[in-house]
PAZA-97143 format. One record per residue: residue in three letters; residue number from 1; x, y, z of N, C-alpha, C in turn. Coordinates in nm, 3 decimals, decimal comma, padded with zeros to 5 digits. Atoms other than C-alpha are relative to their C-alpha. Last residue first. Layout:
% residues N
{site "ALA"; NUM; {X; Y; Z}; {X; Y; Z}; {X; Y; Z}}
...
END
This chain:
% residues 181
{site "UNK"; 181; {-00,096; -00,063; 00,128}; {10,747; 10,687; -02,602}; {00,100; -00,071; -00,087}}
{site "UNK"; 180; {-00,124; 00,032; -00,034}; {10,460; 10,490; -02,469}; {00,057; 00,090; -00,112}}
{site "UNK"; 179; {-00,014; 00,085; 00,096}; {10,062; 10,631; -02,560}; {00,182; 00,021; 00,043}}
{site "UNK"; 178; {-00,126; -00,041; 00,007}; {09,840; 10,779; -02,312}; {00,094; -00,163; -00,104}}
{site "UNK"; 177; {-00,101; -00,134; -00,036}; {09,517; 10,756; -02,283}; {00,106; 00,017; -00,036}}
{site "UNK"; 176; {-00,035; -00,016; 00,178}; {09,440; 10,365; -02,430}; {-00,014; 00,218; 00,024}}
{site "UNK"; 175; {-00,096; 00,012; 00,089}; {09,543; 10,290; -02,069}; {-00,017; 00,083; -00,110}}
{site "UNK"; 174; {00,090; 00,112; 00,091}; {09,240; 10,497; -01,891}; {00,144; -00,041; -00,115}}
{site "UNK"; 173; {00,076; 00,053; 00,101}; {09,421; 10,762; -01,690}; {-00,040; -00,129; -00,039}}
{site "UNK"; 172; {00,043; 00,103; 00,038}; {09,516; 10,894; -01,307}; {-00,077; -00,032; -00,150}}
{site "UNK"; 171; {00,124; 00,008; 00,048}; {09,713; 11,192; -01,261}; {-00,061; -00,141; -00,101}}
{site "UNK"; 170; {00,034; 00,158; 00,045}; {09,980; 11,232; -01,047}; {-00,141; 00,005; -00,024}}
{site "UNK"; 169; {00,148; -00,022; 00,001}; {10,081; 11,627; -01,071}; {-00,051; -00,165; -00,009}}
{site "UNK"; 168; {00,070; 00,113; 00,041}; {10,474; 11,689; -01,038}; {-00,155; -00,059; 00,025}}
{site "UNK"; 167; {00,036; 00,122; -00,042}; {10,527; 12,014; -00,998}; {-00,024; -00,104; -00,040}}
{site "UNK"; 166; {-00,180; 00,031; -00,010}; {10,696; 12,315; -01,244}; {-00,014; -00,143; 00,135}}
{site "UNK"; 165; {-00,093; -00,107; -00,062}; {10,347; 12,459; -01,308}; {00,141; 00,006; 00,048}}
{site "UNK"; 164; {00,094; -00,063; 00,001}; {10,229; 12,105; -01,388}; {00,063; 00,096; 00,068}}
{site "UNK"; 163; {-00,058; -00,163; -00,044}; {10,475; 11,839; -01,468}; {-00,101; 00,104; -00,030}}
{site "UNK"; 162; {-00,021; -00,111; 00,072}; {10,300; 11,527; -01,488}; {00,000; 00,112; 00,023}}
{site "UNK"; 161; {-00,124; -00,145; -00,077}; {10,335; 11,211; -01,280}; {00,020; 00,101; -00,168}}
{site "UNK"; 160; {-00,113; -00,091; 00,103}; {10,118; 10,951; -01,481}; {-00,003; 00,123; 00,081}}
{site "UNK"; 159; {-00,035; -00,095; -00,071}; {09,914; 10,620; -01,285}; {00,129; 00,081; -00,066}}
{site "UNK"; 158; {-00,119; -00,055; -00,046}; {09,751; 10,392; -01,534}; {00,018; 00,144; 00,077}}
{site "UNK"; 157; {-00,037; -00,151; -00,057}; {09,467; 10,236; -01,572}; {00,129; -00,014; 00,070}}
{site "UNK"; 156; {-00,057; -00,058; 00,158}; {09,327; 09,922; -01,725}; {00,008; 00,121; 00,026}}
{site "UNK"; 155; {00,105; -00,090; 00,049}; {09,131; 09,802; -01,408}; {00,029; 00,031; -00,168}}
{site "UNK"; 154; {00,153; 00,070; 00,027}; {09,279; 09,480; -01,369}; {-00,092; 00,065; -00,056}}
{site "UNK"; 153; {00,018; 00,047; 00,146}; {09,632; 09,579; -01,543}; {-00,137; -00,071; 00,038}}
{site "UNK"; 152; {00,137; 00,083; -00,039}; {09,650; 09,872; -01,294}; {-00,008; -00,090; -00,109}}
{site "UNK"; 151; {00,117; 00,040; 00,082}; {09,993; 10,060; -01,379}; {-00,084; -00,117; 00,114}}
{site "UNK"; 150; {00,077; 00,150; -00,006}; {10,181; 10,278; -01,140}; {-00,108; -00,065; -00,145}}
{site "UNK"; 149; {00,006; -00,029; -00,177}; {10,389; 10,580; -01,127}; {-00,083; -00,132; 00,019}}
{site "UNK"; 148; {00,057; 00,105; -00,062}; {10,414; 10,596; -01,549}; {00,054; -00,016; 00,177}}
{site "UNK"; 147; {-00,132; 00,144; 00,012}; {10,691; 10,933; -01,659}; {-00,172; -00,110; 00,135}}
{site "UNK"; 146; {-00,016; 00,043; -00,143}; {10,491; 11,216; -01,796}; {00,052; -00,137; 00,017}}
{site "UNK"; 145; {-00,039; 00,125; -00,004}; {10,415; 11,412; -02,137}; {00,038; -00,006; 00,178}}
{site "UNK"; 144; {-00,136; 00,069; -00,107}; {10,186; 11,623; -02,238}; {00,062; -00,097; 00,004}}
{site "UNK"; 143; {-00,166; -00,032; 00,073}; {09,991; 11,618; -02,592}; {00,112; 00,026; 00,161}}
{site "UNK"; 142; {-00,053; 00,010; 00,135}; {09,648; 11,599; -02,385}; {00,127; 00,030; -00,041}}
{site "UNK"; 141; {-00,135; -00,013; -00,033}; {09,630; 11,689; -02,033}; {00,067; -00,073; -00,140}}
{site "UNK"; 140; {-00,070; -00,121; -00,033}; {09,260; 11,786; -02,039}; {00,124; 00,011; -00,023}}
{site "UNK"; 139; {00,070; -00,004; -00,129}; {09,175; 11,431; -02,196}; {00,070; 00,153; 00,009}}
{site "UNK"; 138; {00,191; -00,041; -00,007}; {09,270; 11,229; -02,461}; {00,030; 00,125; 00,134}}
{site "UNK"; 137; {00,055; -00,005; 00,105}; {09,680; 11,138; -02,589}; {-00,175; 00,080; 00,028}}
{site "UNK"; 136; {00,136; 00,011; -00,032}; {09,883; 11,165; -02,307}; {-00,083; 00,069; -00,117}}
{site "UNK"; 135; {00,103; -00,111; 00,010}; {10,247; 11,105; -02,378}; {-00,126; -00,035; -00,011}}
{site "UNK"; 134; {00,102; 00,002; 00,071}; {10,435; 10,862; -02,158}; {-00,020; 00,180; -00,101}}
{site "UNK"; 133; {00,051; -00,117; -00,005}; {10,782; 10,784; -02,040}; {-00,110; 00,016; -00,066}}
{site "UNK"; 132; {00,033; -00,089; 00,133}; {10,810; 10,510; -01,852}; {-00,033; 00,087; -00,034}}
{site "UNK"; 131; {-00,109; -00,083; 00,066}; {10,922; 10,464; -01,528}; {-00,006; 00,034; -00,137}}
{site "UNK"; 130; {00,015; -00,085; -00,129}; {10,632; 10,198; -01,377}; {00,129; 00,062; -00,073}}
{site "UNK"; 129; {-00,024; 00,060; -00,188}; {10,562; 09,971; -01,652}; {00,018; 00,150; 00,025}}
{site "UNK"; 128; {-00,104; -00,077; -00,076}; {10,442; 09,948; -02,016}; {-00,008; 00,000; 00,151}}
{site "UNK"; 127; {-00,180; 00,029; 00,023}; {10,268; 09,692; -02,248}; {00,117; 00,109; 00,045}}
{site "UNK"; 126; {-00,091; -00,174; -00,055}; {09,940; 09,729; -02,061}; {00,120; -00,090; -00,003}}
{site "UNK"; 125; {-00,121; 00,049; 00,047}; {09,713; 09,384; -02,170}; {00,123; 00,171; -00,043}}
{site "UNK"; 124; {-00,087; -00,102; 00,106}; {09,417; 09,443; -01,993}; {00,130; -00,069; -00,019}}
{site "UNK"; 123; {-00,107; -00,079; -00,080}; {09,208; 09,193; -01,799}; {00,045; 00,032; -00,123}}
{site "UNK"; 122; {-00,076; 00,005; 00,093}; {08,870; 09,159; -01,803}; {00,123; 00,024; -00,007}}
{site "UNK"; 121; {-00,132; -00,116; 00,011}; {08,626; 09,087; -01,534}; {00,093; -00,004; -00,088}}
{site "UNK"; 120; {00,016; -00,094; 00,070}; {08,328; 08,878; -01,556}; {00,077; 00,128; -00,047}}
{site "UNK"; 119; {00,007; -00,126; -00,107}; {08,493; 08,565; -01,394}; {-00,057; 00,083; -00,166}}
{site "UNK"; 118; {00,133; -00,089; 00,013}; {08,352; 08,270; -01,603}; {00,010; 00,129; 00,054}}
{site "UNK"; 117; {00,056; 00,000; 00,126}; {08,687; 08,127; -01,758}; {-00,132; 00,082; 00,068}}
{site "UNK"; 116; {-00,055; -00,099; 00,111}; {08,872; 08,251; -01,462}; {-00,055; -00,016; -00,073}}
{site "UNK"; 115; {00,019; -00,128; -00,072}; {08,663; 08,087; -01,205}; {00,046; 00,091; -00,114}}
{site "UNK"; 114; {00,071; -00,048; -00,023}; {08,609; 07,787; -01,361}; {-00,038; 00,124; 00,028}}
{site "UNK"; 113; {-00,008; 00,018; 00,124}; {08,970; 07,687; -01,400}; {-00,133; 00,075; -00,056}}
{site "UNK"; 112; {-00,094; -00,091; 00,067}; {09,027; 07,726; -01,078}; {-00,028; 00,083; -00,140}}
{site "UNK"; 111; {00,063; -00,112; -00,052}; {08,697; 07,522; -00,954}; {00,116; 00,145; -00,023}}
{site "UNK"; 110; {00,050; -00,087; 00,105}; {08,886; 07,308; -01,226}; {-00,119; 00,066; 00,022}}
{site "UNK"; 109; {-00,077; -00,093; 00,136}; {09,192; 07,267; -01,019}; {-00,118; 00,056; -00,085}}
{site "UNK"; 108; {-00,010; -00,133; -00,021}; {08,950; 07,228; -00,695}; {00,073; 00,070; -00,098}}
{site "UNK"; 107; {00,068; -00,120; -00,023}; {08,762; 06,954; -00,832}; {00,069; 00,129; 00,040}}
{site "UNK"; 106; {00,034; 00,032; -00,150}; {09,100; 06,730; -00,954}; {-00,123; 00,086; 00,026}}
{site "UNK"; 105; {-00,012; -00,182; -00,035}; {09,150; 06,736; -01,310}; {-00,097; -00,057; 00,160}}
{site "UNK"; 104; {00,080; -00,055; -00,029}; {09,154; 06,317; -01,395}; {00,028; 00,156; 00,054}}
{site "UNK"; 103; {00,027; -00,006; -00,171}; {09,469; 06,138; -01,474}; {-00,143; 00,139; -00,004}}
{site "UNK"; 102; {00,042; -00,171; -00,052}; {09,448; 05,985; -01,791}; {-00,009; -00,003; 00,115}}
{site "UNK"; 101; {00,099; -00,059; -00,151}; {09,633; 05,652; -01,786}; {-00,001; 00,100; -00,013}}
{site "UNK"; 100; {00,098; 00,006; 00,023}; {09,831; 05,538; -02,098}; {-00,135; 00,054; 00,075}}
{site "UNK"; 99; {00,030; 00,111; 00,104}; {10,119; 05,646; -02,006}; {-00,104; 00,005; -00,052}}
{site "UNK"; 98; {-00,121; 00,086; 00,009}; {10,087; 05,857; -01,699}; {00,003; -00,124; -00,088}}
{site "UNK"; 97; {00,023; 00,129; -00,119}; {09,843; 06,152; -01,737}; {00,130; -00,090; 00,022}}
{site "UNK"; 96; {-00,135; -00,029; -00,177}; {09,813; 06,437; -01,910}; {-00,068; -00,101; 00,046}}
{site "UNK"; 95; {00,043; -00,018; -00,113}; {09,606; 06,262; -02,255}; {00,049; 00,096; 00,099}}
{site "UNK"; 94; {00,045; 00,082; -00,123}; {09,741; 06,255; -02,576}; {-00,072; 00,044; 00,096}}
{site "UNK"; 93; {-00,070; 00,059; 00,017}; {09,873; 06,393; -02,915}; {00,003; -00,074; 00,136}}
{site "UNK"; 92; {00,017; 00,011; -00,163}; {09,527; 06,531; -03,028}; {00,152; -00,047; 00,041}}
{site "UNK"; 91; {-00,079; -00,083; -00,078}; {09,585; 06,660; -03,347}; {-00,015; 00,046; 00,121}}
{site "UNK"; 90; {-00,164; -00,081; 00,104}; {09,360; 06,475; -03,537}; {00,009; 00,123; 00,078}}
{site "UNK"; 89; {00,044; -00,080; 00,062}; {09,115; 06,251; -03,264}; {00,108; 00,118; -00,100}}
{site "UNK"; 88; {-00,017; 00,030; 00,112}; {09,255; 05,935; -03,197}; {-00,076; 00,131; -00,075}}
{site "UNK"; 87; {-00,089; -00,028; 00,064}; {09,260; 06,006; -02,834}; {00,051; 00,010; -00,155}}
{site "UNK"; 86; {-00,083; -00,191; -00,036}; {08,945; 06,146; -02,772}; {00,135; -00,021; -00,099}}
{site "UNK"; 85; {00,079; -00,118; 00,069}; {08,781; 05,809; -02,950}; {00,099; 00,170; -00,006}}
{site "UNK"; 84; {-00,092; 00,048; 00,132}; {09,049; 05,560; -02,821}; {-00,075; 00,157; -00,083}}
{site "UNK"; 83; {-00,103; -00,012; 00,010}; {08,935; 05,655; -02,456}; {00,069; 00,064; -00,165}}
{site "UNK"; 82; {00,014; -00,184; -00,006}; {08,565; 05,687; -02,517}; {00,134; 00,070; -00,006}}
{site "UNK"; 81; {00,040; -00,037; 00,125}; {08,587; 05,298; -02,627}; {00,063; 00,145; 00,027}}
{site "UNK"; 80; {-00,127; 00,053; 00,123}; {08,856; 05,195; -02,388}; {-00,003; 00,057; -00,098}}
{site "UNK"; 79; {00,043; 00,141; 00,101}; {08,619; 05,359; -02,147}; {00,125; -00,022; -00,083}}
{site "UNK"; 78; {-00,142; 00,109; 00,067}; {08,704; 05,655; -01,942}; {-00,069; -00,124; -00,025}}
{site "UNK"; 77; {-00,027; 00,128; -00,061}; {08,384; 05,862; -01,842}; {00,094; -00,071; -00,094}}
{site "UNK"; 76; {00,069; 00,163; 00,029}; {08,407; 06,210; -01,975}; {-00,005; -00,111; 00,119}}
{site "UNK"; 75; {00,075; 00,095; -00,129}; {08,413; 06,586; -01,916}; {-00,026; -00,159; -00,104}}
{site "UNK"; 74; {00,070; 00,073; 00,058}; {08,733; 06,690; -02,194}; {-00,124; -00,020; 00,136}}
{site "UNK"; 73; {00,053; 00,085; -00,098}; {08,944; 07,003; -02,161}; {-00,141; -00,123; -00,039}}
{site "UNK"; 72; {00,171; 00,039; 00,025}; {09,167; 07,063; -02,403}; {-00,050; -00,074; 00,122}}
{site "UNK"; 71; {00,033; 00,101; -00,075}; {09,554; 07,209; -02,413}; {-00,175; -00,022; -00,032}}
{site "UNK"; 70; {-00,008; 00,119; 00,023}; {09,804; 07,327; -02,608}; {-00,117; -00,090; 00,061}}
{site "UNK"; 69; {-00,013; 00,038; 00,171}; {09,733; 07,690; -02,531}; {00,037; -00,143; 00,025}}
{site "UNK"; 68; {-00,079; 00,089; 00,025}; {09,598; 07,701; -02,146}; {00,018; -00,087; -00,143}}
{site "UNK"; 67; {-00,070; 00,033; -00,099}; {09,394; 08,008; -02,119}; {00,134; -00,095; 00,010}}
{site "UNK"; 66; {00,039; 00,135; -00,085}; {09,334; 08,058; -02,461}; {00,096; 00,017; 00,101}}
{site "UNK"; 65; {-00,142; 00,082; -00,001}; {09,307; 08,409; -02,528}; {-00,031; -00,129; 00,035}}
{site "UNK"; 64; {-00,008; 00,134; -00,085}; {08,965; 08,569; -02,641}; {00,126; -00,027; -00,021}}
{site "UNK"; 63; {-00,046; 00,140; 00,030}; {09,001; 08,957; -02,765}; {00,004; -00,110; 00,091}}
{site "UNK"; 62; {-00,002; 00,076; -00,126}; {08,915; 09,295; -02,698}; {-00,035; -00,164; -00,074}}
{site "UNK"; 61; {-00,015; 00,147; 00,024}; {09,089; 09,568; -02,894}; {-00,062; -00,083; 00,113}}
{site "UNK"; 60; {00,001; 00,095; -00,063}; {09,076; 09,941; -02,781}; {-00,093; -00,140; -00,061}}
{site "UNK"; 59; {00,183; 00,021; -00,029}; {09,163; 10,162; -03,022}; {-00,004; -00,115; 00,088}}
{site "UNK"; 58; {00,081; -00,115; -00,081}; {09,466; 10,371; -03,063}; {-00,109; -00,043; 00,045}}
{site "UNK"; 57; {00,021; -00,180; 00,105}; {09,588; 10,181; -03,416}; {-00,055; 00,072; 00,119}}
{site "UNK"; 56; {-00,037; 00,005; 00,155}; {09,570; 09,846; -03,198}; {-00,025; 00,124; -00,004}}
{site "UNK"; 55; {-00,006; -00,104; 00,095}; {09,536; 09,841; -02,838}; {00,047; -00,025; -00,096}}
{site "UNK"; 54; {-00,100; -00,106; 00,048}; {09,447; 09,581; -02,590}; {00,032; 00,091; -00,119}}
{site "UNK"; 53; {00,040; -00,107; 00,095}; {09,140; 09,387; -02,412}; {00,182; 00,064; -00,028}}
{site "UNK"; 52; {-00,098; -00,073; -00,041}; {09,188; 09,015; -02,294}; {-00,042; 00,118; -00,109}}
{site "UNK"; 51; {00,035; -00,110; 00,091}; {08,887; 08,801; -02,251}; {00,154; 00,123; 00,023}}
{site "UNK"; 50; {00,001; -00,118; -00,080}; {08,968; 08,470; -02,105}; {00,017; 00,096; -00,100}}
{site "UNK"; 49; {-00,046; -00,148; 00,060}; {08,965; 08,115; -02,285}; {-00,066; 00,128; 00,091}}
{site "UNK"; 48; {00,002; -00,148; -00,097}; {08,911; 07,791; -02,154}; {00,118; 00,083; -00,059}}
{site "UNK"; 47; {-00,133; -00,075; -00,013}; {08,869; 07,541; -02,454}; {00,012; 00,145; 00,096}}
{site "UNK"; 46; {-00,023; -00,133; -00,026}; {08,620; 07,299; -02,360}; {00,143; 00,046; -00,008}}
{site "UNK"; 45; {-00,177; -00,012; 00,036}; {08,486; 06,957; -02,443}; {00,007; 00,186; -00,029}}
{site "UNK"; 44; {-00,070; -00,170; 00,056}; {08,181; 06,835; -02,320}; {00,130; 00,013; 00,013}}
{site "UNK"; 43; {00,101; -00,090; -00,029}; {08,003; 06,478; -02,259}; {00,010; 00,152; -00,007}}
{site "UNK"; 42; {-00,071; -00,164; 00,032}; {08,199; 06,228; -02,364}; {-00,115; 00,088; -00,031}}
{site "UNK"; 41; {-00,143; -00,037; -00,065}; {08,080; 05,897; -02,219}; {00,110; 00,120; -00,008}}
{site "UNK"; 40; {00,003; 00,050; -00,140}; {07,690; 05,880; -02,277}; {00,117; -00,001; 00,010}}
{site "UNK"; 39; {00,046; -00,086; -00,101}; {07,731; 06,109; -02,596}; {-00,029; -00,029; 00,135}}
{site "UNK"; 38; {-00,056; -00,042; -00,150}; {07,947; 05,884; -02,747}; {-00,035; 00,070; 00,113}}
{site "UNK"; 37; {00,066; -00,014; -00,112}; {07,776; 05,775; -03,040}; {00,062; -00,026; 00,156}}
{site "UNK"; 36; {-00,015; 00,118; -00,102}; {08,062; 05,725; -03,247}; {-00,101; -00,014; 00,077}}
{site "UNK"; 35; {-00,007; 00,080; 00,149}; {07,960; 06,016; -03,570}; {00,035; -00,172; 00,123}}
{site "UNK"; 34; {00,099; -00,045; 00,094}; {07,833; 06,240; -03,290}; {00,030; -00,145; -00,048}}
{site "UNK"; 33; {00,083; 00,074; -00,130}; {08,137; 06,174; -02,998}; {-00,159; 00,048; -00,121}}
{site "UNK"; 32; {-00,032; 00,161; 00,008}; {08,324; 06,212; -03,385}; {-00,104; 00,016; 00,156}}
{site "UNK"; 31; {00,047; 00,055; 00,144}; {08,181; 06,550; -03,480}; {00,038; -00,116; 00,052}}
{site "UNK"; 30; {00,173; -00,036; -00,060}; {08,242; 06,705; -03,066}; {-00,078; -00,061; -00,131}}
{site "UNK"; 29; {00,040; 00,094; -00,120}; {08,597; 06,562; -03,110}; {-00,152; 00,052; 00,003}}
{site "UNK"; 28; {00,010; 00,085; 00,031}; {08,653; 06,778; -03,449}; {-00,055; -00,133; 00,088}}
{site "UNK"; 27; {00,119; 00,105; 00,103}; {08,501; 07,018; -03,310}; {00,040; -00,078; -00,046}}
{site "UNK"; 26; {00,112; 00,004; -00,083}; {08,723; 07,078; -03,014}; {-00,100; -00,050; -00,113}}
{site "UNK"; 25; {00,044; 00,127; -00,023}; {09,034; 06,941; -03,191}; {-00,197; 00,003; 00,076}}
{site "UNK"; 24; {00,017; 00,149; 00,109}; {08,979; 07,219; -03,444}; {-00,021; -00,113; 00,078}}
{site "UNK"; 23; {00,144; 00,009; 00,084}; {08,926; 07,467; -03,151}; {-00,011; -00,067; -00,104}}
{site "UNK"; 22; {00,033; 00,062; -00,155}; {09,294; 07,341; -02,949}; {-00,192; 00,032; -00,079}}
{site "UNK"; 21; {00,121; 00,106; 00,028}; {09,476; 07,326; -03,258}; {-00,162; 00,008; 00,052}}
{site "UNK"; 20; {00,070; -00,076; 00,116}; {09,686; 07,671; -03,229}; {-00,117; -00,080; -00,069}}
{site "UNK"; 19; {00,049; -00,118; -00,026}; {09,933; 07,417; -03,017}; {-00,057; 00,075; -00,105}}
{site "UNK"; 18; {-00,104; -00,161; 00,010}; {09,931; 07,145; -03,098}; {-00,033; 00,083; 00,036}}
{site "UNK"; 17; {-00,011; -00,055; 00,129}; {09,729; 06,909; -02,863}; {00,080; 00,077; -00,080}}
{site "UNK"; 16; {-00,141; -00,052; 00,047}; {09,740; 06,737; -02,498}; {-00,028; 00,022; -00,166}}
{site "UNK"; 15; {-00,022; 00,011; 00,138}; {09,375; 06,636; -02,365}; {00,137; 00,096; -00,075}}
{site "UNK"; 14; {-00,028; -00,132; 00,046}; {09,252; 06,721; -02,006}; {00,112; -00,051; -00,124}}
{site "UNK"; 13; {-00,132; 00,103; 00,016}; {09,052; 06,469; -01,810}; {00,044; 00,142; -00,104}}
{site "UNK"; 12; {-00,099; -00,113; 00,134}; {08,735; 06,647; -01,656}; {00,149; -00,056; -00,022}}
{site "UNK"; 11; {-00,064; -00,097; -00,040}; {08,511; 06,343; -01,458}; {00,025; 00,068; -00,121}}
{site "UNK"; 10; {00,015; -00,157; 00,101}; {08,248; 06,111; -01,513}; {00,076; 00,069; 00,072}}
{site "UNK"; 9; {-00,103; -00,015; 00,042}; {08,356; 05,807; -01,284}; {-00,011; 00,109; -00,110}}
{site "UNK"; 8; {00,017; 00,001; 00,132}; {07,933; 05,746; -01,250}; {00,173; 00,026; -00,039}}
{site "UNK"; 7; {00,055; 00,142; -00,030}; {07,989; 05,736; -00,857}; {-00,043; -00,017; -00,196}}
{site "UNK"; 6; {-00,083; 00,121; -00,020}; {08,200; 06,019; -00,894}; {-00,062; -00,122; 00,004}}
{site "UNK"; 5; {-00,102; 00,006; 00,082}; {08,005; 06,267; -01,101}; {00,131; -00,138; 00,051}}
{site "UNK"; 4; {00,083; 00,075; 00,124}; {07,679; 06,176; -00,868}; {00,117; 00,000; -00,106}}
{site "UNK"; 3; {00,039; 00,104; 00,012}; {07,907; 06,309; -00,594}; {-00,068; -00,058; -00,063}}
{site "UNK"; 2; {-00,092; 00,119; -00,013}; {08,016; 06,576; -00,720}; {00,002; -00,106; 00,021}}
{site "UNK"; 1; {-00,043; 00,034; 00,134}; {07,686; 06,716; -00,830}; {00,131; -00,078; 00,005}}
END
């Protein structure tokens, strides 16, 4: 596939926007390569986003982030036409590139880019660290309290030192467990 993408100059060029834009410019660019017939030089436009889970009211939250806010990914072939198109799209404010020149996403940045948008794994969003003091909301060890020993922000688990018979007891929970003091 790379090679048929280079010998056709179809590449991923990557589109500067406001920020908080980045799904308006996506349809709006996906209505104009429509309303221009562009579909032979702009060919998809992507906002990489990753799944982030975190807590509201006790509950676990799971939410899309954009990977890279301000930004848009485009697959095209550069033309003057396909050019003017992206850029003139509302609340695009350019290219990355130099001047006028898009510079193309190299294959291994957006075998990067790739990876995180399709990995299946989720990552947590654990707004405490290692010394905090917790109380433990679920589980056998309910209404205790204990000072954080490690967090996991792939798994979404935390490590909690709790005083047990007059020992310290490290006992492994599920973030939305235990709740910061």
């Amino acid at each position: 596939m790379g090679k048929q993408a280079e010998n056709t100059g179809k590449n991923w060029y990557v589109l500067h926007t406001y920020s908080g834009y980045e799904d308006a410019v996506k349809s709006a660019l996906e209505q104009r390569i429509d309303s221009c017939n562009m579909q032979d030089y702009i060919f998809r436009v992507e906002v990489p986003k990753v799944e982030e889970v975190t807590i509201r009211r006790g509950e676990k939250v799971s939410e899309k982030k954009r990977l890279f806010p301000g930004y848009v990914l485009v697959e095209m072939i550069v033309t003057d036409e396909s050019w003017y198109v992206a850029r003139n799209t509302p609340n695009v404010t350019g290219f990355v590139g130099s001047g006028n020149i898009p510079v193309a996403v190299t294959p291994e940045e957006f075998g990067i880019i790739e990876k995180h948008v399709g990995a299946a794994e989720t990552s947590f969003k654990i707004e405490m660290k290692s010394g905090d003091v917790v109380t433990i909301l679920d589980g056998p060890f309910a209404t205790y309290e204990g000072v954080v020993s490690l967090v996991d922000t792939a798994k979404g688990k935390v490590k909690v030192n709790v005083s047990i018979f007059g020992r310290d007891t490290p006992v492994e929970l599920d973030f939305v467990q235990v709740k910061k003091k």
